[in-house]
C-alpha positions as CSV (number, residue, x, y, z in Angstrom):
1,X,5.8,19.8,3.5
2,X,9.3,18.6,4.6
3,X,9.0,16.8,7.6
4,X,12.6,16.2,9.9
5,X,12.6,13.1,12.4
6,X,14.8,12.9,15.2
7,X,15.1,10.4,17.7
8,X,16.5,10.0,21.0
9,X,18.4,7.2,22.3
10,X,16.4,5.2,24.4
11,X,17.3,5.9,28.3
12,X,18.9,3.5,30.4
13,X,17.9,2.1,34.1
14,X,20.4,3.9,36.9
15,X,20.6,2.1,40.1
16,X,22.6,4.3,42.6
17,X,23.2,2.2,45.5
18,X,24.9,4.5,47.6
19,X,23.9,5.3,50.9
20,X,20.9,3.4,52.7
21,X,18.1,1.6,50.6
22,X,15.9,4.6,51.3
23,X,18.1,6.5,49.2
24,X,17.8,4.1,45.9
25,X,16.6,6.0,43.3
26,X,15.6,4.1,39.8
27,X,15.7,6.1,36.9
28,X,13.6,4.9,34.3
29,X,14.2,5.3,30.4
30,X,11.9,7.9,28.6
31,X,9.1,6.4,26.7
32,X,9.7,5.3,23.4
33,X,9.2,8.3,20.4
34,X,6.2,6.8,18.8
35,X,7.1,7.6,15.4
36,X,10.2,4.6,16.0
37,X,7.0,2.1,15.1
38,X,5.0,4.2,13.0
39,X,4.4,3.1,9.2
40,X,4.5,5.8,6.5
41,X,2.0,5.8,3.8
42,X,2.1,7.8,0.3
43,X,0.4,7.0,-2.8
44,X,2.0,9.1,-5.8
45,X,-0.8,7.6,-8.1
46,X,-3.8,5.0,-8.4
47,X,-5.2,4.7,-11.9
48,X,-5.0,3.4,-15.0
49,X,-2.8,6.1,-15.8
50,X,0.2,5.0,-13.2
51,X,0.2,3.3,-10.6
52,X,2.6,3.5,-6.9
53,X,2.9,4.0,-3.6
54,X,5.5,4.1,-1.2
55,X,5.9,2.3,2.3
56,X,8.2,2.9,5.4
57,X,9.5,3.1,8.7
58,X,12.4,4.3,10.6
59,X,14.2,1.7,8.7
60,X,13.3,2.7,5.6
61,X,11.1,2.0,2.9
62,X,10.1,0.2,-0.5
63,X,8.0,1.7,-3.5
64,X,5.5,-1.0,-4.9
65,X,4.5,-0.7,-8.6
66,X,6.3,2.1,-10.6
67,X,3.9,3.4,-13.1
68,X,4.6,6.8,-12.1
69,X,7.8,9.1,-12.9
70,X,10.5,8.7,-11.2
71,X,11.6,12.8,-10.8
72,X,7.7,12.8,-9.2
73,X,8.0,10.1,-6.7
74,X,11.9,11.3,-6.0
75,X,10.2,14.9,-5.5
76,X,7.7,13.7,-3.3
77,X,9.9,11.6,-1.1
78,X,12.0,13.9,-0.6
79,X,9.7,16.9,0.6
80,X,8.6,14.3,3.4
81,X,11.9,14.0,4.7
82,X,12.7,10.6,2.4
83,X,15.8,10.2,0.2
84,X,15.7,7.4,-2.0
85,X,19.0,6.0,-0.5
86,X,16.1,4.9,2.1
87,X,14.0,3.4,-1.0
88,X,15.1,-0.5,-0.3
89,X,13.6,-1.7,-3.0
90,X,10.5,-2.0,-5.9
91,X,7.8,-4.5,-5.6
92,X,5.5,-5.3,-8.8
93,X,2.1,-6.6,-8.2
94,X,1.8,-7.5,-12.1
95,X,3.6,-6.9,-15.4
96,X,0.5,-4.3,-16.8
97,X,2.5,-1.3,-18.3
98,X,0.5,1.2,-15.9
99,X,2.2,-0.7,-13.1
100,X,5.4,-0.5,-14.8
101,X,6.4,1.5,-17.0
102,X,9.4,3.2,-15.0
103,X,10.5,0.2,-13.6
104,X,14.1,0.2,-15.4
105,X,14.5,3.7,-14.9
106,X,14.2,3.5,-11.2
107,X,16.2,0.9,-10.6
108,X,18.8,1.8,-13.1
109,X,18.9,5.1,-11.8
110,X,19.1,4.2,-8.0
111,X,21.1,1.6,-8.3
112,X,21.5,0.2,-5.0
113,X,17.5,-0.6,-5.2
114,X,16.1,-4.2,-6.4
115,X,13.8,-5.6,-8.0
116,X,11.4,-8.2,-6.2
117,X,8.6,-9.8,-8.3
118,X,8.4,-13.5,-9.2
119,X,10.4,-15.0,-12.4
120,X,7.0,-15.3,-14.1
121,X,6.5,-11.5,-13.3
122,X,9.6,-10.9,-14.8
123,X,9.6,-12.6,-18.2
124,X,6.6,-11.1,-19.0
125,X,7.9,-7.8,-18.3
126,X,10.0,-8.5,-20.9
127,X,7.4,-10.5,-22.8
128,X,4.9,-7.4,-23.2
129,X,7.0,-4.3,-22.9
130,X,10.0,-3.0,-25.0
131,X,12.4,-3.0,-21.9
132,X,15.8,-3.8,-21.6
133,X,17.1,-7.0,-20.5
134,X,19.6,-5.5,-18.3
135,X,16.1,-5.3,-16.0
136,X,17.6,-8.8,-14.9
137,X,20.6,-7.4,-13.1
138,X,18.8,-6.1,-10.5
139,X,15.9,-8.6,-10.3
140,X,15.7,-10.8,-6.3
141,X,13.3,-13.2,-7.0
142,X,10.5,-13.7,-5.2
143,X,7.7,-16.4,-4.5
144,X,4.1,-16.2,-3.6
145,X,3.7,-17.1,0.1
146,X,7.0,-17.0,1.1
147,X,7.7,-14.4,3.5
148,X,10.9,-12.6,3.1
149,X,12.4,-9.1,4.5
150,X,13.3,-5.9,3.2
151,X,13.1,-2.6,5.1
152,X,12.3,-4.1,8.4
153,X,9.0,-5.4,6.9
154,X,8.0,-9.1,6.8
155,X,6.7,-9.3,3.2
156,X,4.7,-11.8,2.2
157,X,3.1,-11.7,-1.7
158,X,-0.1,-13.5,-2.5
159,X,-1.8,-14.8,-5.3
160,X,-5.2,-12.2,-6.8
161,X,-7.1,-13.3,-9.7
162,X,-6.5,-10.4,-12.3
163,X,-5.2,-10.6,-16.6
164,X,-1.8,-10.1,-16.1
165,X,1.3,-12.5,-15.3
166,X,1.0,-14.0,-12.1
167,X,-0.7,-11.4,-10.2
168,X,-0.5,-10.9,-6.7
169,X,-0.7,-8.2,-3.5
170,X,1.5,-7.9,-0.7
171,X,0.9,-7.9,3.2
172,X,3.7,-6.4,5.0
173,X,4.2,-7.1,8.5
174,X,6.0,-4.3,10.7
175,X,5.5,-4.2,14.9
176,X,3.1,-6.1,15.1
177,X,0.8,-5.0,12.5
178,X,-0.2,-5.4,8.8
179,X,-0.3,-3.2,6.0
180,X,-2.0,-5.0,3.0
181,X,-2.5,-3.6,-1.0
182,X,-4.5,-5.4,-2.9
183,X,-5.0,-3.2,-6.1
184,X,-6.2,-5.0,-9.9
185,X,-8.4,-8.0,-8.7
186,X,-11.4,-9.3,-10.3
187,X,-12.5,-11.0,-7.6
188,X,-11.8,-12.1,-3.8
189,X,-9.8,-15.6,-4.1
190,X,-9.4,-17.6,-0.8
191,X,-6.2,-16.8,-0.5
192,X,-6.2,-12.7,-0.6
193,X,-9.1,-13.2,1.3
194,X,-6.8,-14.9,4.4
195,X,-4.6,-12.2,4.0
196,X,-6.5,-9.2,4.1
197,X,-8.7,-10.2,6.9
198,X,-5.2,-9.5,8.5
199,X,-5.0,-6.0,7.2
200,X,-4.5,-3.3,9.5
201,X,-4.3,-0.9,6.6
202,X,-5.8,-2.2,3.4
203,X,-5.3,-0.7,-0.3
204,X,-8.2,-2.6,-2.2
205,X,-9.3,-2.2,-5.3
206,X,-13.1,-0.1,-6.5
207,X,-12.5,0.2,-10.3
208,X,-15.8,1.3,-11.4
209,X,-19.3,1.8,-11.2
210,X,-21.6,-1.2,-12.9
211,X,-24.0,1.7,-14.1
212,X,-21.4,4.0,-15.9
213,X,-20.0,1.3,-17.3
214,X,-22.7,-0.4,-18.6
215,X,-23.6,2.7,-20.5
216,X,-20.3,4.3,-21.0
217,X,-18.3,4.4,-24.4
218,X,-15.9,1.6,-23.6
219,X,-16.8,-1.3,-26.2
220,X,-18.3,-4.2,-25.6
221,X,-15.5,-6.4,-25.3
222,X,-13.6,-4.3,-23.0
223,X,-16.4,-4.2,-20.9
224,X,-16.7,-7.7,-20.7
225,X,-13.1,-7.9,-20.2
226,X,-13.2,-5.4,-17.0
227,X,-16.7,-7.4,-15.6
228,X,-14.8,-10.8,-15.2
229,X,-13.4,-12.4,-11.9
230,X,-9.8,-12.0,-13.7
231,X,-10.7,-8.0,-14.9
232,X,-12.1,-5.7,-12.2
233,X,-13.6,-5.1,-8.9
234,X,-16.8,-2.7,-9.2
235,X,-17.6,-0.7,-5.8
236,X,-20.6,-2.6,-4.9
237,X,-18.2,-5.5,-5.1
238,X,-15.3,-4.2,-3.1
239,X,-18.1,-2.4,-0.5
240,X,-20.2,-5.9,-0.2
241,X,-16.5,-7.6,0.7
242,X,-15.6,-4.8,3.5
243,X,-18.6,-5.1,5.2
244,X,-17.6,-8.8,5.7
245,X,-13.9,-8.2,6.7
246,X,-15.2,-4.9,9.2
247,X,-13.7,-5.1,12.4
248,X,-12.2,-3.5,15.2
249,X,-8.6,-4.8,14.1
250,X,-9.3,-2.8,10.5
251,X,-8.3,0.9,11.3
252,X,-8.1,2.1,7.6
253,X,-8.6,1.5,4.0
254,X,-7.9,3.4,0.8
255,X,-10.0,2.7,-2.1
256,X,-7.7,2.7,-4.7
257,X,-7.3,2.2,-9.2
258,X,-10.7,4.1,-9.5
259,X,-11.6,4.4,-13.0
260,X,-11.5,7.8,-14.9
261,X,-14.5,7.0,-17.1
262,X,-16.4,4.6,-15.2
263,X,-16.4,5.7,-11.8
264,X,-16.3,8.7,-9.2
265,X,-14.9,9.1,-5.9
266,X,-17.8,10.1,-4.5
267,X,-19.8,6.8,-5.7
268,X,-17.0,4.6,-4.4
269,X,-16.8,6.0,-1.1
270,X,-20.6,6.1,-0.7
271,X,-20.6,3.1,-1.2
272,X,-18.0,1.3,0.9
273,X,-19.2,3.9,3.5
274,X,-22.3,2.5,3.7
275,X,-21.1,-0.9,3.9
276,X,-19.0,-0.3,7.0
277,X,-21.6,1.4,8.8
278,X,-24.1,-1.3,8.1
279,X,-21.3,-3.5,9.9
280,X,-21.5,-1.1,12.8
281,X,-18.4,0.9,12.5
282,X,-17.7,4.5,12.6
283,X,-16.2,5.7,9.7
284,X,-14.1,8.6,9.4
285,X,-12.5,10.4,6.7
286,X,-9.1,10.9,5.4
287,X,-8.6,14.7,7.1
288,X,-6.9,13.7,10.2
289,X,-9.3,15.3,12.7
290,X,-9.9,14.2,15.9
291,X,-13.1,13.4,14.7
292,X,-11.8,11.0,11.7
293,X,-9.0,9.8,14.2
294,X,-11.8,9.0,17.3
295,X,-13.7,6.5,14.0
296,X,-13.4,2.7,14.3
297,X,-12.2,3.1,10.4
298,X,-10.8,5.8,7.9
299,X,-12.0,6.0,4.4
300,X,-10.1,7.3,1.6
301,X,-10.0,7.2,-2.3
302,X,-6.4,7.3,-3.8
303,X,-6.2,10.0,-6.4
304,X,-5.9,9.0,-9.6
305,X,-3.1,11.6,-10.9
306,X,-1.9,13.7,-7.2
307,X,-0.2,12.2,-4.6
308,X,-2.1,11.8,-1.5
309,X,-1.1,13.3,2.3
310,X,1.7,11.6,4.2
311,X,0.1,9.1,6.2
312,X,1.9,8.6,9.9
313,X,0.3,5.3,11.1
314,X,1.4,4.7,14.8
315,X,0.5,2.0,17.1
């Protein structure tokens, strides 16, 4: 649905001070349009199949991982109001091709866009995939831990323990809150754990189910592959780790990179439902009622192939 956002200038203090003082009159400014601090949320894709999301303001935005077509997430954008003159900039998480694989053509074909991922990141973007060098051209390096700006977000990548080349999520900092994504992990490291108990709004990964796995098709070195604190979180993993990072500051989390053939949504929100109630939240759903909106928490799983609702996340 094309959405339209228009904003007011904020009003200005009038003293008159004609006449006697019982004739001041102050007039104050309007209250500010809360949209001017909302975040916007969109995931076009979570899956092994493609992977990325966008994430914006009134400033603009960024698109992190580009494993989805570009004419799709252009599409989408756009019938929420976004052209992709607003899209800053791409942020990779990893150099996996689902995470990937339209990387050039994004940035090639928006060209005032850039590319932000560490030098390791890079080369083995080049390393694994047949990709152009002219990738470099629009490459702004970037380094774990060191905060830097794009889009009026202070962005801040941090190490996860996953297969590919210097894996890492991303906490962005806007008004006073954080938005963290945390998608491919094997396991909670100390340092994604400091970040995400910051998390406002937290993309984490619930790649499968230990049961379908175990007696799914896969073979037995993938599935050993996918079991190890460098492969993939399963959901009693990622459900066991929100009931420790519940609180009132977390308002809500998408389960995201479920697994076509080892997982459901259903089991992964069962689960990490559970989890958070156990902690003594309410937990709503991803509907935007005023039921789901009155919940300590939302709860959502990112589809794997459609992109989700346009997520308005004010103050």
């Amino acid at each position: 649905m094309s959405r339209a956002h228009r904003y007011n200038a904020p009003g200005q203090y009038a003293l008159d001070f004609s006449g006697d003082e019982s004739d001041l009159t102050v007039e104050t400014a309007p209250a500010a349009d809360p949209r001017e601090k909302a975040i916007n949320f969109i995931s076009f894709g979570s899956g092994s199949s493609g992977n990325c999301c966008y994430i914006g303001n009134s400033e603009g935005g960024l698109v992190i991982d580009a494993g989805v077509a570009i004419d799709k997430v252009e599409a989408v954008l756009a019938a929420n109001g976004v052209r992709m003159n607003q899209v800053k900039g791409l942020l990779l998480t990893h150099d996996h091709a689902d995470h990937t694989r339209y990387a050039y053509t994004l940035v090639r074909t928006f060209r005032h866009m850039r590319l932000f991922c560490t030098p390791r990141v890079l080369n083995g973007l080049l390393r694994r995939h047949n990709i152009s060098k002219r990738i470099k051209e629009y490459h702004e390096s970037i380094f774990k831990e060191i905060p830097f700006r794009l889009a009026g977000f202070e962005i801040t990548a941090f190490d996860v323990p996953h297969d590919g080349t210097d894996n890492m999520g991303f906490s962005l900092a806007y008004q006073g809150r954080n938005f963290v994504v945390a998608t491919d992990l094997g396991s909670i490291s100390e340092r994604a754990d400091h970040y995400m108990r910051q998390a406002d709004y937290l993309v984490i990964e619930s790649n499968y189910d230990a049961d379908m796995l175990e007696h799914g098709r896969y073979p037995e070195y993938l599935k050993a592959r996918i079991r190890t604190a460098n492969g993939h979180m399963d959901n009693v993993a990622t459900a066991t780790y929100l009931r420790q990072l519940a609180s009132k500051r977390l308002r809500e989390v998408w389960l995201c990179h479920l697994s076509q053939d080892n997982n459901t949504p259903e089991l992964a929100l069962d689960a990490s439902r559970r989890a958070l109630m156990a902690a003594g939240l309410t937990v709503g759903g991803a509907e935007d009622t005023v039921a789901d909106r009155s919940a300590d928490v939302r709860l959502a799983a990112l589809p794997r192939f459609e992109p989700t609702r346009w997520y308005v996340l004010r103050p």
